[in-house]
C-alpha positions in Angstrom: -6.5 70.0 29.6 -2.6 69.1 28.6 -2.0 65.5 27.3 1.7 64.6 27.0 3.0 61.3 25.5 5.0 58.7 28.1 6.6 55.5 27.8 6.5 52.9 31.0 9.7 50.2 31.3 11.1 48.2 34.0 14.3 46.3 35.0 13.4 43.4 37.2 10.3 45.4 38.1 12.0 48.5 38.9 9.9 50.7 37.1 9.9 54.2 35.6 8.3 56.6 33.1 10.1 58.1 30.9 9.4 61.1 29.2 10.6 63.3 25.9 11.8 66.7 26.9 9.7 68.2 24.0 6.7 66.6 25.6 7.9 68.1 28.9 8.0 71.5 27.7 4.2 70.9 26.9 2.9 70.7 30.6 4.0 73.7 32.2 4.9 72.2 35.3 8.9 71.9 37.0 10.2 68.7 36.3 10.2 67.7 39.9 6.2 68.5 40.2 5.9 66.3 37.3 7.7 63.6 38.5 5.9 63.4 41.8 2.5 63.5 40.0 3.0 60.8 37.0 4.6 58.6 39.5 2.0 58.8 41.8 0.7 55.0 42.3 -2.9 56.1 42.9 -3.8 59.5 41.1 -1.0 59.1 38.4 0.7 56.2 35.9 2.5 55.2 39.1 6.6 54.3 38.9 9.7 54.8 41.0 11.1 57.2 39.0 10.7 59.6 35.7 13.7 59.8 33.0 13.9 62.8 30.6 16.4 62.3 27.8 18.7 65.5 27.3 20.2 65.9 24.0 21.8 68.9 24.3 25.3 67.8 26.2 28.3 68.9 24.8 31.0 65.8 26.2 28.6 63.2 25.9 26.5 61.4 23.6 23.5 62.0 25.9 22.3 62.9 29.1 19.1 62.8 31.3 17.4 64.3 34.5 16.4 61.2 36.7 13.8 61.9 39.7 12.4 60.0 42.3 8.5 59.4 42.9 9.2 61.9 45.5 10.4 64.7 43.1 13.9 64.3 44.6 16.7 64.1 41.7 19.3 61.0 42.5 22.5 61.0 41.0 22.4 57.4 39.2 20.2 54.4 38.7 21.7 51.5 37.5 18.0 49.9 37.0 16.8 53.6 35.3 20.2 53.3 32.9 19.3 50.0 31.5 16.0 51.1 30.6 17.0 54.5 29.2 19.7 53.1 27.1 17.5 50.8 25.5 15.0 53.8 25.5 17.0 56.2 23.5 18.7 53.6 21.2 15.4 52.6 20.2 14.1 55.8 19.3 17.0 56.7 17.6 18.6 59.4 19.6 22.0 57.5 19.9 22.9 55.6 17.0 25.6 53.2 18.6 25.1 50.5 20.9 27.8 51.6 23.2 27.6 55.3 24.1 28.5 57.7 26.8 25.4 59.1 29.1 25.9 62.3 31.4 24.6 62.1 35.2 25.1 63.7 37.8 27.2 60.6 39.2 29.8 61.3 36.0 29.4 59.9 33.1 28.0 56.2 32.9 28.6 54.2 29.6 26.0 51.5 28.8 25.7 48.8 26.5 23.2 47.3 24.6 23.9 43.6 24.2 22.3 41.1 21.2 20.5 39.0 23.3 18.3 42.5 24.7 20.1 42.6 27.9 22.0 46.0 28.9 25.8 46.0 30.4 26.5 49.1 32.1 30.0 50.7 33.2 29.0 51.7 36.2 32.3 52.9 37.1 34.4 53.1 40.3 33.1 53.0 43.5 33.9 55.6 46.0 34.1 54.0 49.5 33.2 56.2 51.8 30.1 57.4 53.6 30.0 61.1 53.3 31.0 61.9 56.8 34.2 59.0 57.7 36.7 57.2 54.9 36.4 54.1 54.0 38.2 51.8 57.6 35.6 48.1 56.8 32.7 47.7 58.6 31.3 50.4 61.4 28.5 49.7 63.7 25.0 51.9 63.5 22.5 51.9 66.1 18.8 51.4 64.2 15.5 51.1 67.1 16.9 47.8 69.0 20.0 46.5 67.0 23.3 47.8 66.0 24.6 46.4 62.7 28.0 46.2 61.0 27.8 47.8 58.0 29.5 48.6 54.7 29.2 51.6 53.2 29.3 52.0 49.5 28.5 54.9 47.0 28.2 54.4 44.1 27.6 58.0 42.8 24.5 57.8 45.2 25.1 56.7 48.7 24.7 52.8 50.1 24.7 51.0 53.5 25.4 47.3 53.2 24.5 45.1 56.0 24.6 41.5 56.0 22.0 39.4 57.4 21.3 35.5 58.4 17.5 35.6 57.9 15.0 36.7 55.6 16.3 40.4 53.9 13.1 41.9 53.3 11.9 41.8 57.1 14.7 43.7 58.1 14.3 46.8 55.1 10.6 46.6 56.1 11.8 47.3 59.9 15.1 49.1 59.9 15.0 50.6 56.1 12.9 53.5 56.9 14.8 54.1 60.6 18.6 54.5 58.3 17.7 56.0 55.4 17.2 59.3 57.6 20.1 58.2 60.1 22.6 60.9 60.6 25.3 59.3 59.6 23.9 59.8 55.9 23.2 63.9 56.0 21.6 63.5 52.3 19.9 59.8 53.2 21.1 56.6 51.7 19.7 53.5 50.2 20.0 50.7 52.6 20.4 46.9 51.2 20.3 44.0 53.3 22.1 41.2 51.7 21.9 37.4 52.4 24.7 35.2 50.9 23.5 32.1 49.2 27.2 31.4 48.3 30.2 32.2 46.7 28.9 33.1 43.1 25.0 34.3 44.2 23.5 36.4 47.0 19.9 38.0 47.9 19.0 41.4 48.2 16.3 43.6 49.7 16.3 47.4 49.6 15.3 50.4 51.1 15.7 53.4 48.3 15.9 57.1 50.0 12.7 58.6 48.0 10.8 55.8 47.4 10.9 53.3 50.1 10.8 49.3 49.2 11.4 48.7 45.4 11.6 45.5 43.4 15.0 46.5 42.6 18.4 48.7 42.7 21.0 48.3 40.4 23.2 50.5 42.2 22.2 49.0 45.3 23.5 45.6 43.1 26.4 46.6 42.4 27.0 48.5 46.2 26.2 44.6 47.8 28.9 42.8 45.4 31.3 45.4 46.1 31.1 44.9 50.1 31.2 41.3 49.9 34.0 41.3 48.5 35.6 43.3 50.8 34.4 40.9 53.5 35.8 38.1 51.5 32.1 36.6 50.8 32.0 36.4 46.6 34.1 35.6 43.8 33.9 38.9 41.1 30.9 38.0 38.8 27.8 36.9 40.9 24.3 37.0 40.5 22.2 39.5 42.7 18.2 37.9 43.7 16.2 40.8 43.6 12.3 41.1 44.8 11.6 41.6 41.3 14.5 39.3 39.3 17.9 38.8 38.7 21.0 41.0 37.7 24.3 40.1 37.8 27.2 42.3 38.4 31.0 41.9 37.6 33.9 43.8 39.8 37.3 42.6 40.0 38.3 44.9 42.8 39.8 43.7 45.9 40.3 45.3 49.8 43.5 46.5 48.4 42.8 48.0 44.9 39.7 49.2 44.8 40.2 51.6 41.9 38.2 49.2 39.1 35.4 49.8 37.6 32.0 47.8 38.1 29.6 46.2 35.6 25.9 45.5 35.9 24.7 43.2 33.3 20.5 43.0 33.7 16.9 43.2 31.3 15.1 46.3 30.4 11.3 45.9 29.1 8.8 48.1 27.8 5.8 48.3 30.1 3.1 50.6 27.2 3.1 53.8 25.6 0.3 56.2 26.6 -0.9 59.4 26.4 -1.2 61.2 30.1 -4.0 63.8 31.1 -2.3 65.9 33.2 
């Protein structure tokens, strides 16, 4: 019997373990087997993802390995990123409030503010869709409708559609149907924004790996970025998430696009346990 220590957090109920790589090297498993069986919502602590620090990075002052409950790795994880940058300046393996992290999206810079919130660089977006540049919106065929949509990556891949009615009924329906569309050959997180006005919208989210979560900061920052494309926001808004707020800053327009995005949201320790593996 192996027992490793863990540490649960959240951002707006996005929620994740997170892991020291010394107490990975303990279990004997791939990280990706690991993943799939602490975040296990039945047989393990249960969580949308699992975080290992990496201290070893030579261009940065940290790195990590994300995964998805699936065992899948994503490339960023703007919710994830809050929580590991309060994770790792807490425990004292950065010693600066503002430091650089390695991911496989490039490297993201977060910040830990005084009031306990984190502000993350999230950096430019990349508008295009894997398979056609960036033209505004293009129509996709999902069961019995064919939406407009915006596609966004931000590192990891997004699919913006804007909706009149109630967001979550439509990731319920269509989320599963685009994540695997073939427009997206390595899926994509879908969000279905409603705007509430010029300063706030609402968001619901399909994530590729784990379904329906409480929240995306990506997925955030991905919905601010194509309403203001469509002319629907000013540049600092606040996103209504299933499980809380965030707010996100861009000053980015359809003709300069090249600026970087912020994600301003809480991060909150869940417990500390030790895990039977």
């Amino acid at each position: 019997m192996k027992t490793i220590k863990l540490t649960k957090m959240q951002g707006c109920g996005n929620d994740f373990v997170i892991i020291d790589y010394s107490e990975f090297e303990k279990c004997g498993l791939e990280m990706s087997e690991l993943a799939k069986k602490v975040c296990d919502r039945n047989f393990g602590v249960g969580a949308d993802g699992m975080i290992i620090p990496n201290t070893n990075t030579a261009n940065t002052d940290i790195g990590w390995y994300f995964y998805n409950s699936d065992g899948s790795t994503a490339q960023m994880c703007g919710n994830g990123m809050r929580c590991f940058a309060k994770y790792v300046y807490d425990k004292k393996l950065v010693d600066k409030k503002t430091f650089s992290v390695e991911t496989l999206a490039g490297v993201i810079r977060p910040e830990i503010l005084d009031d306990g919130m984190v502000r993350v660089d999230m950096g430019v977006p990349i508008l295009e869709d894997c398979k056609i540049p960036f033209k505004g919106e293009r129509k996709l065929e999902a069961l019995d409708k064919v939406f407009e949509i915006t596609p966004v990556s931000m590192g990891n891949p997004h699919c913006v559609i804007f909706v009149d009615e109630n967001p979550m009924d439509y990731a319920l329906k269509y989320g599963p149907v685009i994540e695997k569309h073939e427009y997206f050959p390595e899926k994509t997180n879908t969000e279905f924004v409603k705007v509430v006005s010029r300063n706030e919208i609402d968001m619901r989210v399909y994530e590729r790996g784990c379904g329906i979560t409480l929240a995306c900061g990506t997925g955030a920052c991905a919905s601010q970025v194509a309403c203001i494309l469509n002319n629907l926001t000013e540049s600092k808004i606040k996103v209504n998430l299933l499980g809380g707020a965030v707010f996100v800053e861009w000053s980015g327009s359809k003709g300069d696009t090249n600026k970087n995005i912020f994600l301003t949201g809480p991060a909150n320790y869940s417990f500390v346990a030790d895990y039977i593996l």
